[in-house]
VEXRO-161799 format. One line per 8 residues: number of its first residue (from 1); their letters; for each residue x, y, z of C-alpha. Coordinates in steps of 0.05 Angstrom, whole numbers, plus 5000, padded with zeros to 4 digits. Example, Ala and Ser with C-alpha at 12.3 -4.5 7.8 and 13.67 -1.06 7.14 Angstrom:
# residues 2
1) as) 5246,4910,5156  5273,4979,5143 .
END
This chain:
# residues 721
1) xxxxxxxx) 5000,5000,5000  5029,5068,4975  5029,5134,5034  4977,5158,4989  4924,5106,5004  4942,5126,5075  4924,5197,5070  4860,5186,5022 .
9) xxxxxxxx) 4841,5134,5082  4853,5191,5138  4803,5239,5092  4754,5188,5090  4754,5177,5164  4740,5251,5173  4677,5242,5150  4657,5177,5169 .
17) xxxxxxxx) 4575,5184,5201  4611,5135,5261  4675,5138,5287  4720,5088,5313  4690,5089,5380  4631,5049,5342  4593,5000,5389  4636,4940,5393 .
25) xxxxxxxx) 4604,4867,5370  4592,4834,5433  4570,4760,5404  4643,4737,5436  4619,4748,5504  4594,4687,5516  4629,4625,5494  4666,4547,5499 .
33) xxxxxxxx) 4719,4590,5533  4743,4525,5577  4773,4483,5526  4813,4447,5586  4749,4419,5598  4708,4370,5554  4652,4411,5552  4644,4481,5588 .
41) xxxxxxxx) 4620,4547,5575  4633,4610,5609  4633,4687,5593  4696,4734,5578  4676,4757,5644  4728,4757,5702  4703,4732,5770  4631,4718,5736 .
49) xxxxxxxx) 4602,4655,5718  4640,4582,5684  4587,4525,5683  4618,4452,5663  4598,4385,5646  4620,4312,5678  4593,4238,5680  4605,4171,5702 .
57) xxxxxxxx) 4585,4108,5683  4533,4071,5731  4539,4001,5716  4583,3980,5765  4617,4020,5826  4680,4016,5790  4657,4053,5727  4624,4102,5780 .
65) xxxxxxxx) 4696,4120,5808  4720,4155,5747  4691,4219,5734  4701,4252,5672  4709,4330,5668  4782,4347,5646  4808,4338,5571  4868,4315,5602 .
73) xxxxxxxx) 4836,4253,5636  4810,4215,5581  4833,4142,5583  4769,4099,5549  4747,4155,5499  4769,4144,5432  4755,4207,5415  4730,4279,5423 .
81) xxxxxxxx) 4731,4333,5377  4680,4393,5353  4647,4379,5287  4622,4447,5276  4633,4512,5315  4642,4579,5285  4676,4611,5341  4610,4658,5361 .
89) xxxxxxxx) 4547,4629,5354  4548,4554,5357  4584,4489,5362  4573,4414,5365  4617,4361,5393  4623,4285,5389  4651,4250,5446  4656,4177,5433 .
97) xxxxxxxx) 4670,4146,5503  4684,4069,5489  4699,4050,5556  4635,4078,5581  4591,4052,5517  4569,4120,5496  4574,4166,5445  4557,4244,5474 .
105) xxxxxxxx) 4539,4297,5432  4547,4372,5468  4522,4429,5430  4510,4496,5443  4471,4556,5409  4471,4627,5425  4419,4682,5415  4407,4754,5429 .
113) xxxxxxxx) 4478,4772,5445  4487,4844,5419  4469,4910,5430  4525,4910,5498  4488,4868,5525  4499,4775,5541  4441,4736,5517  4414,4670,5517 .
121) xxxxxxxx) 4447,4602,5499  4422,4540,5504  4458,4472,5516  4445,4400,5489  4468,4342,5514  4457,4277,5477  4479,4201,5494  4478,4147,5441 .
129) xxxxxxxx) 4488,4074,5460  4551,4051,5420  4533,3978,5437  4458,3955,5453  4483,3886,5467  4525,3915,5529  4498,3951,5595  4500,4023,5587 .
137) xxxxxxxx) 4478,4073,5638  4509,4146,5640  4508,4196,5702  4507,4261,5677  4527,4330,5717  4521,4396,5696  4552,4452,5741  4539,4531,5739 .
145) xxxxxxxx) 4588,4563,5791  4607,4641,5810  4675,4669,5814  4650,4736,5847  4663,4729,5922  4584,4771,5924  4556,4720,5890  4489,4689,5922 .
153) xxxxxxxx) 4440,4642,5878  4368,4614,5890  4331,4562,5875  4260,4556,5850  4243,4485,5842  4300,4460,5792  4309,4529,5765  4376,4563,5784 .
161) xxxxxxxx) 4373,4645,5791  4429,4696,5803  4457,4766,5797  4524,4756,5758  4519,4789,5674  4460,4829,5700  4423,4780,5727  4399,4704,5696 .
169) xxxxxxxx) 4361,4637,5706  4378,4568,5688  4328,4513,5669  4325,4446,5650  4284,4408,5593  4276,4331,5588  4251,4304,5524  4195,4270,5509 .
177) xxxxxxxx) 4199,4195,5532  4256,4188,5579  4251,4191,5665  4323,4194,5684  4345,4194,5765  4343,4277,5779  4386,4304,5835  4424,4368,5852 .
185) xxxxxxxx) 4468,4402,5900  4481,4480,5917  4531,4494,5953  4578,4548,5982  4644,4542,5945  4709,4590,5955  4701,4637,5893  4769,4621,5866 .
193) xxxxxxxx) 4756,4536,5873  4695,4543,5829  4729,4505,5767  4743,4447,5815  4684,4410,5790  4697,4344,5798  4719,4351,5871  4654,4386,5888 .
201) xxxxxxxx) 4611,4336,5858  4652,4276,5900  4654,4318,5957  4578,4325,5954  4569,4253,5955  4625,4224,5998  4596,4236,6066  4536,4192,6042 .
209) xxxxxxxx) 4580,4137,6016  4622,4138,6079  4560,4127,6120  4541,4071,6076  4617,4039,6077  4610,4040,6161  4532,4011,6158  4561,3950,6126 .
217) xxxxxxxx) 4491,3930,6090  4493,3918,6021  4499,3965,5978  4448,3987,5929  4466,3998,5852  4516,4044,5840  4449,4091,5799  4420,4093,5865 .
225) xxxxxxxx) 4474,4109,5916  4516,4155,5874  4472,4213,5874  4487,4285,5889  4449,4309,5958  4390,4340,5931  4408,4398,5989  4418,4472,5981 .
233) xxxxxxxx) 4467,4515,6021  4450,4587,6047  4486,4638,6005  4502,4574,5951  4542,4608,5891  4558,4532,5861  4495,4488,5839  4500,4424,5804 .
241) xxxxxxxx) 4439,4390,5762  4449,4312,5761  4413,4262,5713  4426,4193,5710  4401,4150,5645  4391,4070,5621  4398,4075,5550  4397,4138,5497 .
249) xxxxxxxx) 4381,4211,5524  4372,4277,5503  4368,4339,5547  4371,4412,5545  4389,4465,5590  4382,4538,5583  4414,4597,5603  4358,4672,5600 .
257) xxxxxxxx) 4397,4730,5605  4351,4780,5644  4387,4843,5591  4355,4809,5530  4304,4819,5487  4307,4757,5461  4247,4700,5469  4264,4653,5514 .
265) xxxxxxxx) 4281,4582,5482  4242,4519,5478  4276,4457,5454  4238,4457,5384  4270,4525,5369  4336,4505,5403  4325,4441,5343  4315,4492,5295 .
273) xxxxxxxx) 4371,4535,5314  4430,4487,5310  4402,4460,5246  4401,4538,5216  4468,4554,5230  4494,4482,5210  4465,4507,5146  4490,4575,5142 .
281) xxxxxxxx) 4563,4545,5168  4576,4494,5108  4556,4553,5056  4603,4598,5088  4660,4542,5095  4646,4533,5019  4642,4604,5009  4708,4625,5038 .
289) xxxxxxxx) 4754,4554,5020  4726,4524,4968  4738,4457,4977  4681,4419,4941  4707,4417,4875  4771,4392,4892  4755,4347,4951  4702,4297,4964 .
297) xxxxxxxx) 4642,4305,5002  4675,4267,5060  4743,4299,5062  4716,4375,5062  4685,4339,5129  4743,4328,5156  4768,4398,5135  4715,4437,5173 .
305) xxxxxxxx) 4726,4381,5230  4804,4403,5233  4785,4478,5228  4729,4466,5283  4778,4442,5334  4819,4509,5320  4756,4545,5340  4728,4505,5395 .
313) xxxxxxxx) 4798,4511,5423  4793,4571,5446  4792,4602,5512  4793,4659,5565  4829,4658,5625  4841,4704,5682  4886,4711,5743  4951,4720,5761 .
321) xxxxxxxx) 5020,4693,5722  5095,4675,5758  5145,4719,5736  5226,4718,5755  5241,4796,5747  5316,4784,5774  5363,4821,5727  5392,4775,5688 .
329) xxxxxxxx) 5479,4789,5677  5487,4790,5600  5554,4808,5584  5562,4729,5594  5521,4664,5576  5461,4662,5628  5435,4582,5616  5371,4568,5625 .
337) xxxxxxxx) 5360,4538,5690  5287,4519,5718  5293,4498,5782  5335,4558,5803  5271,4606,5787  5245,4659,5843  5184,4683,5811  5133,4729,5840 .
345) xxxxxxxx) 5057,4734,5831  5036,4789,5780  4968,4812,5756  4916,4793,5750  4912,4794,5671  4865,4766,5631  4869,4734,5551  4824,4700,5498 .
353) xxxxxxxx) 4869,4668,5456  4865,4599,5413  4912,4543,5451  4952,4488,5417  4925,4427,5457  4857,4416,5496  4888,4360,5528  4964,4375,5542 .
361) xxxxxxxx) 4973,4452,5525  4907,4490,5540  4930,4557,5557  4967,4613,5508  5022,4605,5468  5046,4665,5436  5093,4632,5376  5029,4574,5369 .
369) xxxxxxxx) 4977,4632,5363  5010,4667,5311  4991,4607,5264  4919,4608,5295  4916,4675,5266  4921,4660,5204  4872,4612,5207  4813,4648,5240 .
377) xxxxxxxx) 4837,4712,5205  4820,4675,5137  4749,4651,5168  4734,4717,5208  4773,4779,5212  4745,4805,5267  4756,4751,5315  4825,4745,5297 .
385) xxxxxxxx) 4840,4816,5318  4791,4805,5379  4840,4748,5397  4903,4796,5370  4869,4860,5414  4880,4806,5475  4947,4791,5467  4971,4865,5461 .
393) xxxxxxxx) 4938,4879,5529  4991,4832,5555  5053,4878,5528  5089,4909,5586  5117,4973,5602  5184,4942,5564  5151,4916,5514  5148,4841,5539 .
401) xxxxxxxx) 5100,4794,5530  5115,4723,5563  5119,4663,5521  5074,4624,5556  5003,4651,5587  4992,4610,5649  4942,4663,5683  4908,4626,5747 .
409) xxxxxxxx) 4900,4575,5788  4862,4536,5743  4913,4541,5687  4976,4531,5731  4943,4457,5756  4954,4436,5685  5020,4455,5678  5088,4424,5714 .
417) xxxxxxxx) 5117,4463,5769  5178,4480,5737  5153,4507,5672  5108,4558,5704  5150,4615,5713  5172,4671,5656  5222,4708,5643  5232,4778,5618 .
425) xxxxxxxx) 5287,4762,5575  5255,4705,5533  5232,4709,5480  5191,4667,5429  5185,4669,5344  5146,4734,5334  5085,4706,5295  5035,4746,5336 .
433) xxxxxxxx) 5051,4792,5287  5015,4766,5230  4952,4780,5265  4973,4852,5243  4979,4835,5177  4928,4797,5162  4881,4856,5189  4922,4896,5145 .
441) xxxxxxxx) 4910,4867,5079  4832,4865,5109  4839,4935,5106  4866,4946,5042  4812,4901,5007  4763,4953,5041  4801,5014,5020  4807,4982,4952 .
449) xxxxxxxx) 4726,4969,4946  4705,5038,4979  4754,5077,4931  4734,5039,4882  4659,5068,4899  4672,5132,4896  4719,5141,4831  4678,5196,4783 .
457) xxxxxxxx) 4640,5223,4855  4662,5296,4877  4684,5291,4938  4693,5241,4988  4627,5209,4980  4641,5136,5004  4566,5105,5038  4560,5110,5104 .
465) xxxxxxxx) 4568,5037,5130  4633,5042,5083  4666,5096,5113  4639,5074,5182  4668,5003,5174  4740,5044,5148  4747,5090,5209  4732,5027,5264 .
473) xxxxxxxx) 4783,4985,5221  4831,5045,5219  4820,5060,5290  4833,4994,5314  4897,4992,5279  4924,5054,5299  4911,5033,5373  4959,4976,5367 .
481) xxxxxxxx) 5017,5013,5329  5047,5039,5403  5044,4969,5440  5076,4940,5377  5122,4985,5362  5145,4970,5444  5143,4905,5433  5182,4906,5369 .
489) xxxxxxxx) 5240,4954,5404  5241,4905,5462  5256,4846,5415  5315,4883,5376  5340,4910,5447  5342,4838,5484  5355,4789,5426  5408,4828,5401 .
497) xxxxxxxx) 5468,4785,5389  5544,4808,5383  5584,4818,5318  5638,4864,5323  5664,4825,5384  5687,4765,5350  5722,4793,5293  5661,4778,5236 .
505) xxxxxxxx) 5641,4822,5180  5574,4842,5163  5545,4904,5124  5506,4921,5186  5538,4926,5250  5481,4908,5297  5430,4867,5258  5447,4802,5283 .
513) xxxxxxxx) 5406,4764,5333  5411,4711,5401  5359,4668,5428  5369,4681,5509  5339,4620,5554  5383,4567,5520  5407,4506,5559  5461,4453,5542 .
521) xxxxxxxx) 5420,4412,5504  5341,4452,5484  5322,4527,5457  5249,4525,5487  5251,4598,5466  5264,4583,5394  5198,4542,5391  5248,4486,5365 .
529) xxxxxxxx) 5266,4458,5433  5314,4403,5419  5333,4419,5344  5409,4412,5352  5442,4472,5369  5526,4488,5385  5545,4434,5442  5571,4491,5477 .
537) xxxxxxxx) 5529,4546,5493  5560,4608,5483  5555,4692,5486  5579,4699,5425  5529,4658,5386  5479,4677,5333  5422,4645,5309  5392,4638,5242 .
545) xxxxxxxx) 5324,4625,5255  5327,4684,5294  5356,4721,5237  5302,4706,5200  5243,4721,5233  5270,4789,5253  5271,4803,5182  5203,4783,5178 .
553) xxxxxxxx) 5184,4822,5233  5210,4890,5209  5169,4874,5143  5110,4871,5184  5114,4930,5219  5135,4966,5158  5066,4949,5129  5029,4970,5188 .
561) xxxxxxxx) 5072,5039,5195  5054,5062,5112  4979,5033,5120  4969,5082,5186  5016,5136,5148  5073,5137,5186  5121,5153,5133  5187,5159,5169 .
569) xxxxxxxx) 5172,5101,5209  5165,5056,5148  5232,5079,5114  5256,5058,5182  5224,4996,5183  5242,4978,5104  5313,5001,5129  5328,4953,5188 .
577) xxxxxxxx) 5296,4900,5137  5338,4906,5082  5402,4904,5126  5374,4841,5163  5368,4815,5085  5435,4827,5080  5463,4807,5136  5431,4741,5142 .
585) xxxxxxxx) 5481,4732,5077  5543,4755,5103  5529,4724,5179  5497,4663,5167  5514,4636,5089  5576,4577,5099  5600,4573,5032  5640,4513,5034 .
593) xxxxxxxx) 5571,4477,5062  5529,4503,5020  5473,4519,5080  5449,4576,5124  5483,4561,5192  5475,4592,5264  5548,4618,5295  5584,4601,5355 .
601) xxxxxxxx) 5664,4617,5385  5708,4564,5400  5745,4562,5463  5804,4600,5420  5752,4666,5414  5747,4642,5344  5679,4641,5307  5656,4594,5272 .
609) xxxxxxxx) 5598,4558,5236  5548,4518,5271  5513,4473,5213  5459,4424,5224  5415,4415,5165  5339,4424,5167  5290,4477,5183  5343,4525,5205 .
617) xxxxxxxx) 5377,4525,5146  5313,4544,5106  5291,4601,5153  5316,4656,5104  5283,4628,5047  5222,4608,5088  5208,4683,5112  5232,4706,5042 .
625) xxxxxxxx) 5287,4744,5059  5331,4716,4992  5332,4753,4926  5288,4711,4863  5356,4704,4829  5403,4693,4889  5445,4622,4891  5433,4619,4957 .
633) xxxxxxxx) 5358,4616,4940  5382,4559,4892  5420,4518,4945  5362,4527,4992  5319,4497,4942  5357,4443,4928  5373,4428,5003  5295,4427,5006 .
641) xxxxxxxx) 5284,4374,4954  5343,4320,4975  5302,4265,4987  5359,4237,5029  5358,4300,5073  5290,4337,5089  5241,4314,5027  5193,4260,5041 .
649) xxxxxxxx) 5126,4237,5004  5096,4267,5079  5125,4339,5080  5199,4374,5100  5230,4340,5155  5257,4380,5205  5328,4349,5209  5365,4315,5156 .
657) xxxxxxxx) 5364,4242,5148  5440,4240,5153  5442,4281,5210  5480,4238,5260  5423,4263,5316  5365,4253,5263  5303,4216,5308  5346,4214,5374 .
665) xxxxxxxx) 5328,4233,5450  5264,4266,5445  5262,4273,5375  5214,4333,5380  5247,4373,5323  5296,4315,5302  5266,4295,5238  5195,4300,5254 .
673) xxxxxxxx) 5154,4331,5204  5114,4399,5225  5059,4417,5189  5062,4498,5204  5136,4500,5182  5105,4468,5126  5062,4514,5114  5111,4571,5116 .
681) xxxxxxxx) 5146,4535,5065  5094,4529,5016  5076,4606,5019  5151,4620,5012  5148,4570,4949  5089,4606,4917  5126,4670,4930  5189,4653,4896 .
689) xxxxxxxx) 5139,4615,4843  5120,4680,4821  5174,4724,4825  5221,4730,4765  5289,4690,4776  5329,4632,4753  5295,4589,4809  5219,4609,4797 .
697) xxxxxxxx) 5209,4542,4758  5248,4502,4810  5206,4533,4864  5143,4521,4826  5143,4451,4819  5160,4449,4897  5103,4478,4914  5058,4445,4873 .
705) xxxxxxxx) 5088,4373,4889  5094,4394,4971  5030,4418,4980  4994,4353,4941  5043,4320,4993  5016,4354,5054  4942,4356,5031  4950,4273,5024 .
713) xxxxxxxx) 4984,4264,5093  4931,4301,5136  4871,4266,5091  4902,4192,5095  4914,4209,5184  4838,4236,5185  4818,4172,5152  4842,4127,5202 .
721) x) 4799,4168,5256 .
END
């Protein structure tokens, strides 16, 4: 985008009907914000409401003993995943619990949530017998609980009321035909041990058990005796809804937000709801990938399957994070070392943000979330900056943002002691920043359209909704520019590596770049843990990878700096860039070896190269920081396509076959084959496809070849699922 577009942009905004300040879209409020949970809903609310679901099977006392609730304790289920959820209105999940003979369905609709103000949603929980021949009974428990310490909710009947969002109710429906064992508890909780729901649930029924283990009678069946209490606490801010079922189920419950206009649900229009925006969902998947006409009817299933687990991944937490503010010595090598941490409490903060793993890594990671971005960017812009808007919040003073989001209690129990704590220094691969960009080109496709509208109009005489739509995007935009710019400073300020020191050359003196937080043997900072690094850690090193992405992150902000007119900013921007073009050349380029190649000093205080062959070596290609016609572009290329090295019928591998360490130790980043380094790949391909060089043809039948690769792999894995 030219400084031009900028300005004609800032004239429109001048006269835009509605400025920036424009009432925000508030369908996010609500939402499957627990994702550490199999099923659980709560609002972007802190110290409000989080409501979960858990069961048991009843056939036996020893099926009764496992209660599932957490994503993490899932031994028996083959499988859970979302098979439709657009990230705001609705989603459905399939749970497929072998061990238990079920299948559950969990969906959820929403209505009425705009205008400022939370609405209604309504939940469905299904249960399917998976074997008819075998004894299947399921205990079912949903849970609505109350982080605010004021919190006090009554019961009328069955039906739950409180104060929290403005005030709400909570009711049940059974469908027609079934007459399930009903019990509930409500309870007085500690505010901050709402989310403990399965030890609230046993805790309500353990004093009954225990009298029943002393009576020594015989017991009654397991449906009978494990029952919640069916009492209700004074003051109760925790209230569980029990229902325990012989064969298939099906039963709603409903959330009424006492701020909405909305008609309160039955389940017929709940029925019709989910089946309107399944609907409206597969013509917008088709709309915005269009998948049908190169993919069967079955495999663009397992596409929106794959994107819905992106979606229903998401979450919001809130609470405090452990941070080790010691100053860290940097004129020498400060290793990595978790057990010496001294972290203090700071916050609380609070983030919606996508997470890599329900079951293993549900919480933020920044360098994982800037690959989420592009994903939801590409289905919905403005969730993507909603998520992006999040992140930013989190930039400190310095211009920091911690690796790792581990905010609360809740959050910390899923993570080892050790890894808890961040540091100031560390770093991660700046991907957030594609958020920005992606928002960015959203931008431009606006400006394009609305100018577009107006060419042959006097004046600036763009409709209303137009120029409404241009001065919120604008406005939006220009309210990141000073966090990022912080953050960008506080990347080139603590990364910054050393040059002059150790006698090497480079055009520019100061663009070249260290990962701090290394250890002997893993760069967790890197986001390539255990690829092989120099066996001695050193001050003096430099990293490629590093290199790379700084590049890439200059680019970035030099497209956000001309489309919000900041002219001098940009020529800085394009500046920094083109010398950390150049100096990944005259840093990082081994000759002899043909490969990109991080830097380390011997004991001698000589520098040398540090080669391993594999993702590393690619970086500067991969982030397209090579000329079309360069022969390093060539060598990359070719480095890329060794089938004996890092090309496979699968996708890249991230070490080379021959490397003597290839698929040792962990082998995280050993040889394994990553599908979003893949995916960097293939856009730096396409790029290189297109631009005119000696190696466009080279890099076009790469492309084409990798990504029929890739597209294969993940179809032939779905398959077997």
């Amino acid at each position: 985008m030219t400084l031009g577009w900028a300005v004609w942009l800032l004239g429109l905004c001048a006269v835009a009907v509605v400025t920036a300040a424009t009432e925000s879209n508030t369908s996010t409020v609500w939402g499957t914000y627990r994702p550490q949970l199999f099923f659980g809903l709560r609002p972007q609310v802190p110290r409000s409401l989080v409501t979960g679901l858990a069961w048991f099977s009843t056939v036996d006392y020893e099926h009764a003993s496992v209660l599932r609730h957490s994503a993490s304790d899932n031994e028996g289920i083959d499988s859970f995943k979302w098979l439709y959820h657009d990230g705001r209105n609705f989603g459905i999940q399939e749970i497929t619990d072998r061990k238990y003979n079920y299948r559950l369905e969990t969906s959820f609709v929403k209505a009425g949530h705009d205008h400022g103000r939370p609405g209604h949603w309504a939940v469905r929980v299904r249960g399917t017998v998976l074997d008819e021949s075998q004894p299947a009974e399921l205990s079912t428990f949903f849970y609505v609980g109350s982080e605010n310490s004021e919190a006090a909710f009554t019961l009328q009947g069955e039906q739950l009321h409180g104060t929290d969002l403005g005030g709400f109710s909570v009711r049940t429906h059974e469908h027609l035909g079934q007459a399930p064992i009903k019990a509930f508890t409500a309870k007085r909780v500690p505010s901050d041990k709402v989310w403990r729901g399965t030890d609230h649930i046993l805790g309500d029924m353990r004093p009954h058990l225990q009298a029943m283990a002393r009576s020594q009678e015989t017991w009654p069946p397991a449906a009978e005796a494990m029952q919640l209490t069916n009492s209700s606490e004074a003051n109760a801010n925790w209230y569980a809804l029990q229902r325990t079922y012989r064969g298939n189920f099906t039963y709603d419950i409903m959330l009424d937000s006492a701020l909405s206009d909305q008609d309160r649900w039955d389940s017929d229009a709940v029925t019709a709801a989910l089946e309107q925006h399944k609907r409206a969902y597969d013509a917008r998947f088709e709309q915005k990938f269009a998948l049908s006409e190169s993919f069967t009817p079955k495999q663009v299933a397992y596409a929106r399957e794959i994107f819905a687990q992106l979606l229903g991944g998401i979450g919001y937490y809130h609470g405090t994070c452990l941070v080790d503010r010691r100053p860290a010595e940097d004129n020498g090598l400060v290793l990595h070392n978790m057990d010496d941490a001294q972290p203090q409490e700071e916050g609380p903060y609070s983030l919606l943000t996508a997470t890599p793993s329900r079951t293993f890594f549900p919480r933020g990671f920044y360098w994982d979330e800037g690959f989420h971005l592009l994903q939801i960017g590409a289905w919905d812009a403005e969730l993507s900056m909603e998520l992006l808007e999040s992140w930013t919040r989190l930039i400190d003073d310095n211009g920091w943002i911690a690796r790792e989001q581990i905010l609360g209690e809740e959050a910390r129990s899923q993570v080892p002691g050790p890894f808890q704590t961040q540091y100031p220094l560390y770093a991660n691969p700046p991907t957030l920043v594609w958020g920005l960009e992606a928002y960015v080109r959203a931008l431009e496709a606006q400006l394009a359209a609305a100018q577009e509208g107006v060419e042959g109009v006097d004046g600036l005489a763009a409709p209303e909704a137009d120029a409404a739509a241009l001065s919120r995007m604008y406005g939006r935009l220009q309210a990141l520019y000073e966090p990022w710019q912080r953050h960008y400073e506080w990347f080139r300020r603590t990364q910054r590596g050393q040059i002059r020191q150790w006698d090497r050359h480079a055009t520019a003196r100061h663009e070249g770049y260290r990962w701090r937080g290394r250890s002997y043997t893993h760069v967790l900072t890197s986001g390539l843990d255990d690829y092989p690094r120099a066996a001695t850690p050193h001050v003096g090193e430099l990293h490629a990878d590093l290199h790379a992405w700084m590049g890439s992150f200059a680019r970035s902000m030099q497209q956000l700096a001309q489309v919000l007119g900041h002219a001098d900013d940009a020529l800085d921007y394009g500046e920094q860039l083109e010398d950390i073009a150049t100096n990944a050349v005259d840093l990082h380029w081994n000759e002899k070896e043909g490969l990109f190649c991080d830097l380390s000093v011997r004991s001698d205080d000589t520098s040398y190269f540090e080669c391993h062959a594999g993702y590393v070596s690619l970086f500067p290609m991969m982030l397209r920081l090579l000329p079309a016609d360069s022969a390093q572009l060539g060598a990359s290329l070719r480095l890329l396509r060794d089938e004996t090295q890092l090309w496979s019928p699968y996708g890249i591998r991230s070490l080379s076959q021959r490397h003597p360490l290839f698929g040792t130790d962990e082998d995280y980043w050993r040889g394994a084959i990553w599908l979003p380094i893949n995916y960097l790949l293939l856009g730096a391909l396409r790029h290189y496809a297109t631009e005119p060089g000696a190696h466009a043809a080279d890099a076009r039948a790469a492309y084409v070849e990798l990504r029929k690769n890739l597209v294969k792999t993940v179809l032939e894995v779905c398959a077997t699922r």
